[in-house]
MARTORKOL-396893 format. One line per 10 residues: number of its first residue (from 1); their letters; for each residue z, y, x of N, C-alpha, C. Coordinates in steps of 0.02 Angstrom, whole numbers, plus 50000, padded with zeros to 5 digits. Layout:
% MARTORKOL-396893
NUM> a> Z/Y/X/Z/Y/X/Z/Y/X; ...
***
This chain:
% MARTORKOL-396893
1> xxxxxxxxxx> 49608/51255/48208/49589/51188/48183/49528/51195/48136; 49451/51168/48157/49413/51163/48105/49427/51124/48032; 49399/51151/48008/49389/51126/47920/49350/51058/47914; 49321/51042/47949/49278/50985/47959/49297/50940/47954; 49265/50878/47876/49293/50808/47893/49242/50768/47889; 49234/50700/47920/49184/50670/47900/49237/50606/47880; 49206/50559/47897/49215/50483/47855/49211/50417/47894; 49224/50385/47911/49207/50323/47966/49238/50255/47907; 49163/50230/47881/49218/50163/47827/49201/50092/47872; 49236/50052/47854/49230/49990/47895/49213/49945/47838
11> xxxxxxxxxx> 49157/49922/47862/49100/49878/47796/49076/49834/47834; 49115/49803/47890/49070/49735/47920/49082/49673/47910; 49136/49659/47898/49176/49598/47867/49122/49550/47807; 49148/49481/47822/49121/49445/47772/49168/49429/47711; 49220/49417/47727/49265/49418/47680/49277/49345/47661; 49316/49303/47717/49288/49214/47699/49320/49193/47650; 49370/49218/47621/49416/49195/47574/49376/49207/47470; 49334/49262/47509/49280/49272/47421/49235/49221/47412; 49240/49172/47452/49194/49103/47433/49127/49117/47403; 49091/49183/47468/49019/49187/47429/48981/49229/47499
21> xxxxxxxxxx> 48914/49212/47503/48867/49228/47562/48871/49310/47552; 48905/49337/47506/48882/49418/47492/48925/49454/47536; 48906/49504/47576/48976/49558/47603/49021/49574/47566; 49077/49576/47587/49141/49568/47551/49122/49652/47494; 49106/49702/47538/49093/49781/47494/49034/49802/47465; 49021/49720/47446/48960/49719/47364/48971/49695/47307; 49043/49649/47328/49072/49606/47242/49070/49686/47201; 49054/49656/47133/49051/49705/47073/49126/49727/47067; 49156/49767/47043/49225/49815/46991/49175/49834/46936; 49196/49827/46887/49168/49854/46822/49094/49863/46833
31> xxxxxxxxxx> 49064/49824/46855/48988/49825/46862/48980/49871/46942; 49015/49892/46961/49003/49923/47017/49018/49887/47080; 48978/49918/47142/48972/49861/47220/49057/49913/47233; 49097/49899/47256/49167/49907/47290/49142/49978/47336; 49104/49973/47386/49107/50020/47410/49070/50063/47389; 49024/50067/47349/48971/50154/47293/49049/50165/47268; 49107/50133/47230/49148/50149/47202/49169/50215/47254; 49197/50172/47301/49241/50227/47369/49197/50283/47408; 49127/50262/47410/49108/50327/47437/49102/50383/47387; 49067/50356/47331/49089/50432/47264/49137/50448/47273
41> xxxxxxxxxx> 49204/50440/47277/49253/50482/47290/49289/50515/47338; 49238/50477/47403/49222/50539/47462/49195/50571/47465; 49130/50576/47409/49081/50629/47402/49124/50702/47382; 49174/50661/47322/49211/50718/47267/49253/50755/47320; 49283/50719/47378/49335/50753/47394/49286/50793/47445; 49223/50793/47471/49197/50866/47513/49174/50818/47564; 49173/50775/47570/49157/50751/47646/49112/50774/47678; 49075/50815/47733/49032/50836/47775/48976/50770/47780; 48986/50728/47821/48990/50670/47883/49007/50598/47832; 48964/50524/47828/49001/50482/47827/48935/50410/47844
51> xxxxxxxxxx> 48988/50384/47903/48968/50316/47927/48997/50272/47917; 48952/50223/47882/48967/50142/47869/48963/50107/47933; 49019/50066/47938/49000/50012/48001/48987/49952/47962; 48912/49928/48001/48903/49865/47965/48885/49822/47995; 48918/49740/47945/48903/49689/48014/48852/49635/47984; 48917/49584/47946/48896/49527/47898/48840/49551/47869; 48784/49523/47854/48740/49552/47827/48747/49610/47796; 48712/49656/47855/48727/49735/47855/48652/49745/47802; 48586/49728/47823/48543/49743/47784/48562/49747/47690; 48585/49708/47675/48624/49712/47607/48642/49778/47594
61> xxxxxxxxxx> 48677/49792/47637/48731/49844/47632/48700/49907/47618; 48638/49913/47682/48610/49966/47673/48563/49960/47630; 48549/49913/47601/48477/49911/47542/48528/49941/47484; 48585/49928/47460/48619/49948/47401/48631/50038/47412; 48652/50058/47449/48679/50119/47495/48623/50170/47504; 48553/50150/47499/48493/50198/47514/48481/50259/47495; 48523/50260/47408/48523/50320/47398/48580/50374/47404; 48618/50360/47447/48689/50395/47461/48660/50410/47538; 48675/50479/47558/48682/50507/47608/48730/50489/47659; 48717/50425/47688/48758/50385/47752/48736/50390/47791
71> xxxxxxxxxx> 48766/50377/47853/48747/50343/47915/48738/50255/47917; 48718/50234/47963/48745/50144/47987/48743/50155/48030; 48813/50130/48067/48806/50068/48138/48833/50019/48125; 48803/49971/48161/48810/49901/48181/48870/49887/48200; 48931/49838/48182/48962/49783/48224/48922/49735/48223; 48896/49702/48289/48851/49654/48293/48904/49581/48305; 48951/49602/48335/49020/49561/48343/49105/49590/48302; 49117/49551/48265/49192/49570/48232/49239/49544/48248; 49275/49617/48303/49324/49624/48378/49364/49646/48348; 49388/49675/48276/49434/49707/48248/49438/49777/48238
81> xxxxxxxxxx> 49466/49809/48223/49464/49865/48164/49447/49934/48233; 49496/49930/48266/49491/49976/48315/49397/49959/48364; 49363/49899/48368/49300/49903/48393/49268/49916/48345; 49280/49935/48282/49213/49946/48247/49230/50004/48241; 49260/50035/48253/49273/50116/48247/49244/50141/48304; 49251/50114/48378/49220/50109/48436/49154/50148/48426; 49112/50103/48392/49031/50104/48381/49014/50143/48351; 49055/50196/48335/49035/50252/48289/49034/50310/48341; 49080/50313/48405/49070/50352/48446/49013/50396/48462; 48963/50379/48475/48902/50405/48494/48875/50485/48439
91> xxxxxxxxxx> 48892/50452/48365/48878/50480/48316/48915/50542/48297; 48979/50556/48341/49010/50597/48334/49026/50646/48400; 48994/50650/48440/48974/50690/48482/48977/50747/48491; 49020/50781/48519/49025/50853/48493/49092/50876/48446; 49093/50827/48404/49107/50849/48340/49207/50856/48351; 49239/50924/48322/49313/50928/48345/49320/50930/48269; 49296/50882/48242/49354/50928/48142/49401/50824/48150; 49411/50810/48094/49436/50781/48062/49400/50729/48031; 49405/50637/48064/49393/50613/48045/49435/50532/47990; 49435/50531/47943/49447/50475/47899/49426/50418/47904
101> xxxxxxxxxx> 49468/50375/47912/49449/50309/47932/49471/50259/47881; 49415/50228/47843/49451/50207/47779/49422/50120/47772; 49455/50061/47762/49425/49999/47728/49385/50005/47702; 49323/49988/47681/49278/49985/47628/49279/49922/47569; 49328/49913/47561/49346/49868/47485/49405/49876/47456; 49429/49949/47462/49456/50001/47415/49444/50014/47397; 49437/50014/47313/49372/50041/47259/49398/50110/47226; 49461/50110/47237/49513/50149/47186/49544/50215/47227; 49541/50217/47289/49557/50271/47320/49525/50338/47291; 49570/50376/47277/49575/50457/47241/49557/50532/47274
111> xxxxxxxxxx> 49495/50546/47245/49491/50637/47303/49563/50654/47316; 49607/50650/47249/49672/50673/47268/49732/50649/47318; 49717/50600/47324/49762/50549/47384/49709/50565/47446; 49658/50576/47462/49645/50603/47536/49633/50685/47532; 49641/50693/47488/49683/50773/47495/49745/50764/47522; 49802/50742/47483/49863/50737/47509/49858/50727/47599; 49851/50651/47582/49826/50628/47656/49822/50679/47718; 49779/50703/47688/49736/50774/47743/49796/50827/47762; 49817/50856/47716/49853/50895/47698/49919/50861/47742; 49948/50823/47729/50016/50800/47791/49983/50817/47854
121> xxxxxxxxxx> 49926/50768/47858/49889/50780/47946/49895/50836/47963; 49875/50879/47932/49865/50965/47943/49940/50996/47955; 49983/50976/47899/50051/51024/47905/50066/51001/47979; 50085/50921/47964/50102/50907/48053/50087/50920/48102; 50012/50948/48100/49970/50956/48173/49937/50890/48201; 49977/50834/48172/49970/50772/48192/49892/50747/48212; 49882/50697/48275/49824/50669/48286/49802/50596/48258; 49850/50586/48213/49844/50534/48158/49904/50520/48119; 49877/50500/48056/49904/50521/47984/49883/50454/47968; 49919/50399/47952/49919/50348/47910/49940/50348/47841
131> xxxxxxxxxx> 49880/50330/47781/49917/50327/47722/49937/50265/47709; 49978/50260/47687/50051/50192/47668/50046/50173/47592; 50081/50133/47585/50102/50108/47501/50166/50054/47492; 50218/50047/47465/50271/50012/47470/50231/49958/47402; 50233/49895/47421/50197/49810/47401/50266/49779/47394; 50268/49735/47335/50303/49703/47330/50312/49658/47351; 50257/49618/47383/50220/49578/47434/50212/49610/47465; 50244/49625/47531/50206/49657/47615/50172/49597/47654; 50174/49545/47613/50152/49492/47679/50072/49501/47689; 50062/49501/47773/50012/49510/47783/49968/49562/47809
141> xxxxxxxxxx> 50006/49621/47782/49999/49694/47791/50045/49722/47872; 50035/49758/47897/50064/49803/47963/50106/49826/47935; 50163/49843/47971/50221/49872/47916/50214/49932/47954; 50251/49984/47927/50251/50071/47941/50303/50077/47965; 50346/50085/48028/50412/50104/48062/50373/50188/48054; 50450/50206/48023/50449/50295/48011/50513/50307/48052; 50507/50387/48078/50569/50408/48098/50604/50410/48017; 50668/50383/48014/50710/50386/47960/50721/50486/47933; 50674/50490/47848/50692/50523/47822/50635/50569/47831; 50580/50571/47874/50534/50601/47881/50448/50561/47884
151> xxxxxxxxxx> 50413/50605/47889/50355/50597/47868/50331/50566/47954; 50348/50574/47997/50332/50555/48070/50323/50476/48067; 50266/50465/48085/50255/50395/48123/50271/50379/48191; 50314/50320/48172/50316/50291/48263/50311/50238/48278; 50260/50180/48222/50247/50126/48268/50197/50096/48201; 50149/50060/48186/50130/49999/48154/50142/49937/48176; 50181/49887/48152/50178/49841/48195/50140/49769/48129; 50082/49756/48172/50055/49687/48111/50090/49632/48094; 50083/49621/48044/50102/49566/48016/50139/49476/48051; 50085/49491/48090/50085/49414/48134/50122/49436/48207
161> xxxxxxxxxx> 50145/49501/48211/50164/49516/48310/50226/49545/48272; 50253/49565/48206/50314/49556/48170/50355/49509/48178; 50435/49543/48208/50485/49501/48215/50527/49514/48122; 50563/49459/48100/50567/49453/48072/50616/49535/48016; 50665/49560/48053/50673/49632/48026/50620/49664/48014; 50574/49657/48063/50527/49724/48042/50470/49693/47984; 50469/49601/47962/50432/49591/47930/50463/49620/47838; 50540/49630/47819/50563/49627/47794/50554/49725/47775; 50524/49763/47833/50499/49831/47785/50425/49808/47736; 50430/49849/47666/50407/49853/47613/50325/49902/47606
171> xxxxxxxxxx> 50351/49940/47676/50276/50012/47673/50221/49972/47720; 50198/49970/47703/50127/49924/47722/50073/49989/47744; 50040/49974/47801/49969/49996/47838/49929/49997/47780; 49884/50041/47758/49828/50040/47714/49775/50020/47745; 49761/50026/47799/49689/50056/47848/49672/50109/47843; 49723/50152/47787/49660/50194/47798/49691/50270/47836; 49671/50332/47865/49694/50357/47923/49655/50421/47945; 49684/50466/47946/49683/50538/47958/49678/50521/48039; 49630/50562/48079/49630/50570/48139/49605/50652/48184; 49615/50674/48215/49592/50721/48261/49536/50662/48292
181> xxxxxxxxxx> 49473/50712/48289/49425/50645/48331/49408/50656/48372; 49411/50690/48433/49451/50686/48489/49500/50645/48532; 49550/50637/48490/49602/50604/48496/49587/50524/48481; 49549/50542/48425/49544/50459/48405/49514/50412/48443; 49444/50450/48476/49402/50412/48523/49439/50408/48620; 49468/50446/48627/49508/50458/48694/49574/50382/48678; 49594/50395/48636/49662/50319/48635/49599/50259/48622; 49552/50253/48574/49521/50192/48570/49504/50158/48629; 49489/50205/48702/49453/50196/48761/49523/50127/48795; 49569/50157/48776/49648/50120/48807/49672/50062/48750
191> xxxxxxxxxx> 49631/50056/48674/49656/49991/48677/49633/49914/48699; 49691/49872/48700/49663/49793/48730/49665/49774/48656; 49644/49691/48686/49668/49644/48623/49715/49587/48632; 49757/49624/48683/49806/49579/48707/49838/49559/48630; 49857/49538/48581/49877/49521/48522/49889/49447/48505; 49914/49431/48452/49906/49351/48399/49805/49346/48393; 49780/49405/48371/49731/49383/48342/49676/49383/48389; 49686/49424/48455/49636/49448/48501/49582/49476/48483; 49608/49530/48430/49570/49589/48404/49610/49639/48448; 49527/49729/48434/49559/49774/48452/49579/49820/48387
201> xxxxxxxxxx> 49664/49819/48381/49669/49845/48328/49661/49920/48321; 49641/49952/48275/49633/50035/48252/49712/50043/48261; 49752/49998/48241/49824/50014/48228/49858/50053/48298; 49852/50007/48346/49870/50023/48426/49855/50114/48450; 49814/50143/48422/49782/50204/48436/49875/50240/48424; 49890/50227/48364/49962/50264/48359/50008/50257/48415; 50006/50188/48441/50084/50196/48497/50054/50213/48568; 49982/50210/48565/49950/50273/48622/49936/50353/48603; 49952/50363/48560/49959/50434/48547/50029/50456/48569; 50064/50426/48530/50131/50449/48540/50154/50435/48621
211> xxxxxxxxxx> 50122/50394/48658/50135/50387/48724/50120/50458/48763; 50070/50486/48748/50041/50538/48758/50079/50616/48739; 50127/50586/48718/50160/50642/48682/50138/50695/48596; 50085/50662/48581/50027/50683/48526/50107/50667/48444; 50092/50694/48401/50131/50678/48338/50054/50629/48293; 50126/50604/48265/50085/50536/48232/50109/50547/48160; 50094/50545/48088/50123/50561/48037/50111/50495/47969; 50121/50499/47926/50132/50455/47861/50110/50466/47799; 50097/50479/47749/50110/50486/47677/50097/50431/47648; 50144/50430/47600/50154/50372/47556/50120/50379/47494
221> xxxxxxxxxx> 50075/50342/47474/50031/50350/47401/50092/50336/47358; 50099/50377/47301/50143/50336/47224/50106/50304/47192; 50034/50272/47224/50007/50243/47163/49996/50168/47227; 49998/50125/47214/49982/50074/47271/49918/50046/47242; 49900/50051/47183/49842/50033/47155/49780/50049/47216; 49785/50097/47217/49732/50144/47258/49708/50132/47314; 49750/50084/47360/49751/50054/47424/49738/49969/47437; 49749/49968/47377/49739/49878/47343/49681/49860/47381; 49663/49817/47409/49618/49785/47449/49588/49720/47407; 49519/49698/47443/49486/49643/47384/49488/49581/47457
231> xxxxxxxxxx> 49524/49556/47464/49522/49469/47494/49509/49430/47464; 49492/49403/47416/49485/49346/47379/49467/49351/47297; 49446/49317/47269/49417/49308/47200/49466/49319/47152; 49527/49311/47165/49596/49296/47120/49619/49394/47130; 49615/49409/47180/49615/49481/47187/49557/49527/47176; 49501/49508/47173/49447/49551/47136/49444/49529/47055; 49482/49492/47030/49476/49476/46957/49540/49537/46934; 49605/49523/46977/49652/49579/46969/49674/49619/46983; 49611/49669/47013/49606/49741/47025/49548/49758/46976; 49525/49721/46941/49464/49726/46886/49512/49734/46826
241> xxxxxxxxxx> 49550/49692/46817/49605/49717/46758/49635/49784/46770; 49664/49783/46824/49701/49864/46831/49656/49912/46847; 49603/49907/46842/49565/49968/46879/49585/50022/46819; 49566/50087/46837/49604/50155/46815/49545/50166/46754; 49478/50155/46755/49434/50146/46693/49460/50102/46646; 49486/50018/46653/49479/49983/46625/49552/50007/46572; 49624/50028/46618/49667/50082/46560/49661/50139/46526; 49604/50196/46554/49573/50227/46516/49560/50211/46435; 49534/50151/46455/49504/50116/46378/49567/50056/46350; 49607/50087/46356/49669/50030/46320/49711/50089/46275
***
């Protein structure tokens, strides 16, 4: 197994609920754009490799981003999580290490939590590694079906294609996701958008792996902070209170 990881963030979204013309992964955190937050701490953790997918006014994106060693591609259309991962294909060519597939309006994610991350993928062998977080609020979020008592994944199921037991698990989908990339681009080829939303979800790649016979794995962050996502103004005001600087200084 190579040592090799790169990075695949998903930065195309407008974000309609932030009630503002800006890409959702430029609102400020402590004076900072959301995503410079998250790629510095892909820098820290070693990353080789890392591509932004960009859509909503992508030029933005990359005018802020110029001086960080990225890639861009384009979603020119937003098909859902699994097509913008799609478009990165080309760029990875060749390449057999380990790729991370992360939201880009996670400001708070830790070198040390995609260490961990990594580190399950690896013990397992697994061709994808979802990191999780138990929300006191799951609404909204993909819930995590685990084999009971172990680290094995065996299903995401979203929010909205959730029957009501499975809406009532607590471990919530992060987006974000350990892959063999290989593996990752071979299942993307097989998903639809047969769905509620008639997106192609990144999520689906898991119950075609495991169809395949491939291991699928989990880790659970202890910090849920870290995975916290920015939808709306009322949630970028209170991940600005909790951010891990702003208790530093308390």
């Amino acid at each position: 197994m190579t040592n090799e990881i790169a990075a695949i963030i998903l930065a195309a979204g407008k974000g309609k609920r932030m009630k503002s013309d800006m890409p959702k992964v430029l609102h400020l955190i402590n004076g900072v754009p959301i995503i410079r937050q998250l790629l510095a701490s892909l820098k820290k953790a070693g990353f080789s490799k890392i591509v932004v997918v960009i859509g909503y006014k992508g030029e933005q994106v990359i005018d802020e981003l110029q001086d960080m060693e990225v890639d861009f591609v384009w979603q020119k259309e937003q098909l859902g999580t699994g097509h913008a991962v799609m478009m990165t294909e080309k760029l990875f060519a060749g390449y057999e290490g380990t790729i991370l597939v992360a939201v880009g309006d996670v400001p708070f994610l830790s070198p040390d939590s995609v260490r961990e991350l990594r580190a399950v993928h690896n013990c397992n062998n697994a061709s994808a590694t979802c990191l999780s977080a138990v929300f006191s609020d799951p609404t909204g979020y993909g819930r995590i079906v685990r084999k009971k008592g172990t680290d094995i994944l065996l299903d995401i199921v979203e929010h909205k294609d959730a029957d009501p037991d499975t809406q009532r698990i607590a471990e919530i989908n992060s987006g974000i996701f350990c892959f063999a990339a290989r593996d990752l681009f071979q299942a993307l080829r097989h998903v639809n958008n047969k769905n509620v939303q008639q997106e192609y979800y990144l999520t689906d790649t898991v119950r075609i792996l495991r169809s395949w016979g491939k291991t699928c794995a989990v880790w659970k962050t202890p910090n849920p902070l870290e995975v916290m996502g920015v939808n709306s103004l009322d949630q970028l005001i209170s991940l600005e209170k909790a951010s891990p600087s702003k208790k530093s200084q308390e």
